[in-house]
C-alpha positions in Angstrom: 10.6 45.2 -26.2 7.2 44.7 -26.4 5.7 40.4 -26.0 2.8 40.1 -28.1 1.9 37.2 -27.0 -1.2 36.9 -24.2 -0.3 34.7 -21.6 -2.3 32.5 -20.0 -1.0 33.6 -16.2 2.5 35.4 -15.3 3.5 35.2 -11.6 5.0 38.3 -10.0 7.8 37.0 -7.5 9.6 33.3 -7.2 9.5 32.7 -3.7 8.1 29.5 -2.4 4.2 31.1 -3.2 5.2 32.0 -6.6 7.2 28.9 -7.7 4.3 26.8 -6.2 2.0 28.3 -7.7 4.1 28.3 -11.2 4.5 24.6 -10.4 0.2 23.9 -10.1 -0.2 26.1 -12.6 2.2 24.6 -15.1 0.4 20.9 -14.9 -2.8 22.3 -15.5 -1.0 23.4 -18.8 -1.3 26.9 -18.1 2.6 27.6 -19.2 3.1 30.5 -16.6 5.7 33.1 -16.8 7.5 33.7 -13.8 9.1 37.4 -13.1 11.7 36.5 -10.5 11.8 40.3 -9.1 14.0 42.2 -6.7 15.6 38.6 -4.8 15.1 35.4 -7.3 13.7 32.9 -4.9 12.3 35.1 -2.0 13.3 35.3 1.6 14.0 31.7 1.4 17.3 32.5 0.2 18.6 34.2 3.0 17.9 31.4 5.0 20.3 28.9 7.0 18.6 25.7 8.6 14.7 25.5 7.4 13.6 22.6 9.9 9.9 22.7 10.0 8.7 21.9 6.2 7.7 18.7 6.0 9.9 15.7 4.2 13.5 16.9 5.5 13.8 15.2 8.7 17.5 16.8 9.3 16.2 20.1 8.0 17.2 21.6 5.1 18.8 25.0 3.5 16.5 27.6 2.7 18.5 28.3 -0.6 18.7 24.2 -1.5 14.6 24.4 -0.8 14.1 27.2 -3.1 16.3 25.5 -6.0 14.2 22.4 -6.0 11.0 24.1 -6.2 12.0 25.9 -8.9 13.7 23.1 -11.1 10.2 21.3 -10.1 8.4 24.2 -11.4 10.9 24.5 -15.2 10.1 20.7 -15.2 6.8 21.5 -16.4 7.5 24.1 -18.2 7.3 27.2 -16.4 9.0 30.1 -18.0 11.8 32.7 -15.8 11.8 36.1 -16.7 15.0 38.3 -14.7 13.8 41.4 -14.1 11.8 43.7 -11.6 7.8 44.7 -12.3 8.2 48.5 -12.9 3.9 49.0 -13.8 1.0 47.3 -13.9 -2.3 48.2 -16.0 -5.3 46.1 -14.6 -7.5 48.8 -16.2 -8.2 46.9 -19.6 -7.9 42.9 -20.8 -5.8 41.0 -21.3 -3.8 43.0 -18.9 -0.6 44.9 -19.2 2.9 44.5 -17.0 6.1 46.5 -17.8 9.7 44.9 -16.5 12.6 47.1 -15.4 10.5 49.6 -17.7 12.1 47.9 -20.9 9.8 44.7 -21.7 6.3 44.7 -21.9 4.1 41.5 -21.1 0.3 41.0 -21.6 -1.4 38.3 -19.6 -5.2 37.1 -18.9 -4.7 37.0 -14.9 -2.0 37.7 -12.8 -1.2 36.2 -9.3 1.0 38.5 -7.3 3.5 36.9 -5.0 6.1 39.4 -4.6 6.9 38.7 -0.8 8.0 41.2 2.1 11.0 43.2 2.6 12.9 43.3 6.1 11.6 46.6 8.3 14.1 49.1 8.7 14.3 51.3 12.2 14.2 54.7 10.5 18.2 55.6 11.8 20.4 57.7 9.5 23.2 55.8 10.9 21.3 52.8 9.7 21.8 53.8 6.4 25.1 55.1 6.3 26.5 52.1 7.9 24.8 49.7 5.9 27.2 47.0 4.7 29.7 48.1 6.5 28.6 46.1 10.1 25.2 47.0 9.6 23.1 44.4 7.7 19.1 42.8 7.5 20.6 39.2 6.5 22.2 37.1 9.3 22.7 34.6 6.6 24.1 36.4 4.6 27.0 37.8 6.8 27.5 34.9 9.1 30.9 34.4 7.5 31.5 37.3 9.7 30.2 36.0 12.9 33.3 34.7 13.9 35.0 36.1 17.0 33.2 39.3 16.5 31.1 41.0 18.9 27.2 40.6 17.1 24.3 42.9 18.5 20.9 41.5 17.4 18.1 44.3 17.1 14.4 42.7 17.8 13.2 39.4 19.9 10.8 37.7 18.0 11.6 34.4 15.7 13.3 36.3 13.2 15.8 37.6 16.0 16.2 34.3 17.5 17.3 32.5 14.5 19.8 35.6 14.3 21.6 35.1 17.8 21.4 30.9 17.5 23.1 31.6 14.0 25.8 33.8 15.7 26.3 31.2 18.0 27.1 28.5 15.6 29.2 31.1 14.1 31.2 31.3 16.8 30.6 35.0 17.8 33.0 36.5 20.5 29.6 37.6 22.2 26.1 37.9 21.0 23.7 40.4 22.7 19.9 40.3 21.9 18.2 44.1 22.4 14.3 44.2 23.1 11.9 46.7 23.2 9.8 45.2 26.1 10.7 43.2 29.5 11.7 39.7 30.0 8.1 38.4 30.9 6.6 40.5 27.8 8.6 38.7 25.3 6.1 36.9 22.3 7.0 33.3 22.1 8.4 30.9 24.4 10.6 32.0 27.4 11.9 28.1 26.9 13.8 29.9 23.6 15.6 32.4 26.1 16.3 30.4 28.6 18.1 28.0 26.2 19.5 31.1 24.4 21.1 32.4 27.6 22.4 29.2 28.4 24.5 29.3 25.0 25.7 32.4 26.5 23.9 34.6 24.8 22.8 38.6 26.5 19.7 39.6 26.5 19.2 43.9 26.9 15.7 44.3 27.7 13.4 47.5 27.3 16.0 48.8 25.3 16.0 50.3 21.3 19.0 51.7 19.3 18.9 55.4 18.9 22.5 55.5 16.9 25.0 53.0 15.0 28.6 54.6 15.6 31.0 54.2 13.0 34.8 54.1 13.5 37.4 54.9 10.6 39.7 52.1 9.5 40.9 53.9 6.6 39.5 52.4 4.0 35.5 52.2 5.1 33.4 53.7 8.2 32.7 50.6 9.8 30.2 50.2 13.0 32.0 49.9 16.5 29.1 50.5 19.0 25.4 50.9 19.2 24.1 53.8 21.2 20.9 52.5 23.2 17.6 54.1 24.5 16.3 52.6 27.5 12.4 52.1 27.7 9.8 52.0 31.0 8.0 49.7 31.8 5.3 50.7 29.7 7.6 51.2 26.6 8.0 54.6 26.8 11.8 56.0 26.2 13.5 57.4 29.5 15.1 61.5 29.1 18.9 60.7 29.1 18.7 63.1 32.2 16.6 60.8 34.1 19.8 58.2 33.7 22.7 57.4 35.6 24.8 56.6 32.5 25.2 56.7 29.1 24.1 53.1 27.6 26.4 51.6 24.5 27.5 48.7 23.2 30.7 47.2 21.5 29.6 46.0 17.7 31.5 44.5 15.1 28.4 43.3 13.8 24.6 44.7 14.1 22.3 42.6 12.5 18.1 44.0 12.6 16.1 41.7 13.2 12.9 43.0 12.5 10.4 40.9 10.4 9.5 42.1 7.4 6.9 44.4 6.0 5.1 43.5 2.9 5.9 45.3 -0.5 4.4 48.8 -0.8 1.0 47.8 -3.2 0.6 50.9 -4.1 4.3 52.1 -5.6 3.6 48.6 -7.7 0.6 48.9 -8.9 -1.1 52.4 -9.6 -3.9 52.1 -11.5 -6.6 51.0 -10.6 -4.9 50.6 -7.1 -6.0 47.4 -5.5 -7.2 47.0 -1.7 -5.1 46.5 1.0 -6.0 45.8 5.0 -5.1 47.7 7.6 -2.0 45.6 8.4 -0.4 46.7 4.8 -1.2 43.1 2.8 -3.1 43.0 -0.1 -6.7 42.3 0.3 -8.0 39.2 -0.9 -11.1 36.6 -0.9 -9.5 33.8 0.8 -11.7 31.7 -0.3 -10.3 32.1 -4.0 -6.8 34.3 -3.4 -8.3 36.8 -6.2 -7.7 40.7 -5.0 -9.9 43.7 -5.0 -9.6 43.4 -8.9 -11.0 40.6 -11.2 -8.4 38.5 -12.5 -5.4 39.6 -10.1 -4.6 36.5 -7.4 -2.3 36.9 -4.9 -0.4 35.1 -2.3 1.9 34.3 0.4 4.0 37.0 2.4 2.5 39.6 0.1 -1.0 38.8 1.7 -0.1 37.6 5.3 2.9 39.4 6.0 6.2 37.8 7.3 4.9 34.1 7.7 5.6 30.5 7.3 6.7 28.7 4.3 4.0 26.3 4.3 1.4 29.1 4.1 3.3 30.2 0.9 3.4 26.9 -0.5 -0.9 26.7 -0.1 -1.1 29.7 -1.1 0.5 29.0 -3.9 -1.5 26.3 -4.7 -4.9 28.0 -3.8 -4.5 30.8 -6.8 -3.1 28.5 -9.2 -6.0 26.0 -8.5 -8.3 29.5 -8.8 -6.5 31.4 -11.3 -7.4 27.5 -13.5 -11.3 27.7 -12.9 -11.2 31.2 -13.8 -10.0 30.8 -17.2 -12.0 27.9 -18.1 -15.2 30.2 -17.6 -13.6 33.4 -19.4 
């Protein structure tokens, strides 16, 4: 179906930088369009206990967060579209963007806010076990935390929110694996010492090199993790150099990983926009616009896996640019 109308902005993504902007640009009477994309309401979602946005004293849940910004955002208007941005023209005005390659919008700017996705180790066994013990959301299966042995891949924040919501889960054991040594670790060693205190194990210099699968008849679930062990320097050991073979018991793996940014160029191919080096879309910070006139961006998709109060200005910052930049078209 092809929308004749030309809107004024449409917003790519409905995480907390796209609902915030939605939400500034709405009461500047902009009446944005919203696509919601691959997860309605971004990372935020997926998230337990979100205790450092201001006005929640006792916290509050990531999907509870996300629900208010958006009714904020339909309060003034702002207009949901379901669906996934399948092609983008930025070659000609007003510009052109296709949805799940079925609906066609047209549009005089565009702020892209389509988030990060979680980074994947590259495994075969990865994939194959997916769902099946192997998952990127410790949210999402903590129901299955309880009295099940959890391995946590990574040892940044994203992992440590994974092993302290195991915890509260009530995990037979949680096991934390890390690529580097104890005193290498990013972050505050306060964090570990409180984690191994709650009983949780910490493998250091280590990496998984398989998920094993057992059969229980009706799936292939996980039942170990095979491990790698590292140097000193990071480099992996020959098996023949060690004493043992290294595995774990897992009922549960969950990667902890971060996230990457969306692949800009899959999205949009012509003209393709500027990214840096670090995989985010390139913009003037000064006014969120990208390589290409017209075309804002903003939050993960420009800083990577980051806080939500970056979003949230982010947000702001290209709806209050995307306003000024109609007013002199």
């Amino acid at each position: 179906m092809i929308h004749e109308k030309v809107e004024n902005v449409i917003i790519i993504g409905s995480g907390p930088a796209g609902d915030t902007a939605a939400l500034y640009a709405a009461r500047a009477d902009l009446t944005p369009l919203v696509i919601d994309g691959i997860t309605p309401g971004g990372q935020l979602t997926i998230t337990t206990d979100v205790e450092n946005y201001p006005g929640f004293p006792d916290g509050i849940q990531g999907p509870d967060l996300m629900e208010k910004l958006r009714l904020q955002a339909e309060r003034f208007e702002t207009r949901y579209v379901s669906g996934t941005v399948t092609s983008v023209d930025f070659s000609k005005r007003p510009f052109k963007i296709e949805v799940d390659e079925e609906d066609t919008y047209y549009s005089r700017s565009v702020i892209i806010a389509s988030g990060a996705t979680a980074k994947l180790l590259g495994l075969q066994s990865e994939n194959e076990l997916m769902g099946r013990g192997v998952s990127a959301c410790a949210t999402c299966d903590g129901f299955f935390f309880r009295d099940k042995e959890v391995v946590v891949v990574g040892g940044g924040d994203t992992a440590m929110d994974c092993v302290r919501t195991a915890v509260r889960q009530n995990a037979k054991s949680v096991t934390c694996l890390y690529r580097r040594n104890r005193e290498n670790m990013p972050g505050s060693m306060r964090e570990v010492f409180h984690a191994e205190e709650e009983g949780i194990n910490f493998s250091w210099l280590s990496v998984p090199t398989k998920f094993k699968g057992v059969n229980s008849h009706v799936n292939i679930d996980v039942a170990e993790v095979a491990l790698g062990k590292l140097d000193a320097s990071g480099r992996m050991i020959p098996k023949i150099l060690l004493n043992k073979t290294h595995t774990l018991k897992a009922d549960l793996i969950i990667k902890a990983l971060g996230f990457n940014p969306e692949n800009i160029p899959k999205m949009f191919n012509e003209p393709k926009l500027k990214i840096t080096n670090w995989g985010t879309l390139k913009i003037d910070h000064n006014t969120m616009m990208t390589s290409e006139e017209g075309v804002f961006a903003a939050g993960d998709i420009v800083r990577g896996a980051s806080l939500v109060v970056w979003a949230i200005k982010d947000g702001r910052d290209a709806a209050e640019s995307i306003h000024k930049y109609l007013i002199k078209c």
